[in-house]
N, C-alpha and C positions, 0 to 999 in steps of 0.2 A: 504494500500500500504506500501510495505517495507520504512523503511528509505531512500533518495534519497540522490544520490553522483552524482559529477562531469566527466564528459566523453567527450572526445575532437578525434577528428579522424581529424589525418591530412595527406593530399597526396602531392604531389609533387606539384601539382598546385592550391592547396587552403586549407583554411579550411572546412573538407564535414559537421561536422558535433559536432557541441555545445552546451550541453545541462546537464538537470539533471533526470536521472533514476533512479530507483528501482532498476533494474537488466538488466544488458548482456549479450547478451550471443552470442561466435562465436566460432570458427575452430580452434585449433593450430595444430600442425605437432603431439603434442603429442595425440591428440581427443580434442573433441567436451568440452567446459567451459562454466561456469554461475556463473556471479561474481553477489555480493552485497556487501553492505557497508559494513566495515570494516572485509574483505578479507585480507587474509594474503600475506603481498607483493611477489610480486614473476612477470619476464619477460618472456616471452615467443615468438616463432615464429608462426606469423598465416598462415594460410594457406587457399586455398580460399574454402569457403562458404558463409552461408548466417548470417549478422549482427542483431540477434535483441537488440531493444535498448525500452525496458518496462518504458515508461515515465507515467506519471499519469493519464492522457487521453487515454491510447490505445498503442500497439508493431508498433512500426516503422522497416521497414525491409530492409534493401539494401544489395548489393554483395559487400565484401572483401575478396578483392584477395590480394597476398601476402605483408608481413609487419613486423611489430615488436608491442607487447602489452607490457603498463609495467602498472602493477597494483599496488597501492598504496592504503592503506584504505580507504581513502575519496575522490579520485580518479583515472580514468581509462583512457590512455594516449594510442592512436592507431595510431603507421605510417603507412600506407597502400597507397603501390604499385598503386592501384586503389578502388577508393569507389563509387559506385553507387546506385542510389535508380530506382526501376522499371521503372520510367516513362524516364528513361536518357537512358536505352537499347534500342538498336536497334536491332530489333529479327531477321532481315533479314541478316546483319551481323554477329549475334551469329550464325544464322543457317551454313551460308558459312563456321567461321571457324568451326563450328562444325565438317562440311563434310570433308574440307580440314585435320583436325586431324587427322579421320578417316581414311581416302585415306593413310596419312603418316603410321599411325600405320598397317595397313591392308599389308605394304608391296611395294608397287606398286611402289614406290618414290627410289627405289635405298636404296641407307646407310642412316639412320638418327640417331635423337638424339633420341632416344625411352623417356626421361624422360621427355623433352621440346614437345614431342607431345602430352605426356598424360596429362603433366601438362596444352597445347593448349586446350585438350577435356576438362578437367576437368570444367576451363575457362567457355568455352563456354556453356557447359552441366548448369552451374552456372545464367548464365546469363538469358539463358531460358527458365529455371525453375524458376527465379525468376521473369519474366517478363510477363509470364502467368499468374498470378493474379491482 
């Protein structure tokens, strides 16, 4: 196993997620990253996908949606809009906004925000796909 760093993910309403990894790897606005220790610092904007976090045991996987990453060599600092791990989605939810985005973007809803619907599906497309395994 790689050398192991520090990774902290925090949301508005707790800490999701503290621990030490190998490697992570998630979404920014620029594409898809996979950090390891002593990574050349550098921030960036996430964007929602899916979070793995390669701890020594096995890849723990949850949904980050939007935030801020800031990487440091020996650790990796995520504020996230929202963090979930599979067993906290509700697929019946995901599916409605799914539908709801759709409907929006499809037209049918009058004026909308086209970027806040897709960003809606993306969301939800996110959620479950991650919640079906």
């Amino acid at each position: 196993m790689a050398d192991m760093f520090k990774v902290k993910v925090i949301t508005p309403d707790r800490v999701f997620y503290e621990g030490d990894v190998g490697m992570v790897e998630l979404k920014t606005t620029e594409g898809d990253i996979g950090v390891y220790k002593n990574h050349i610092p550098l921030t960036c904007i996430v964007a929602p996908g899916v979070l793995n976090l390669h701890e020594a045991d096995g890849v723990k996987k949850a949904a980050l949606h939007t935030g801020f990453v800031e990487i440091l060599q020996d650790q990796v600092t995520i504020l996230a809009e929202v963090a979930e791990w599979p067993e906290e989605i509700d697929r019946n939810r995901a599916e409605e906004a799914r539908i709801r985005a759709e409907r929006r973007l499809s037209g049918s809803e009058g004026s909308i925000d086209v970027t806040r619907a897709e960003l809606a599906l993306n969301k939800a497309l996110l959620r479950l796909k991650l919640s079906e395994k």
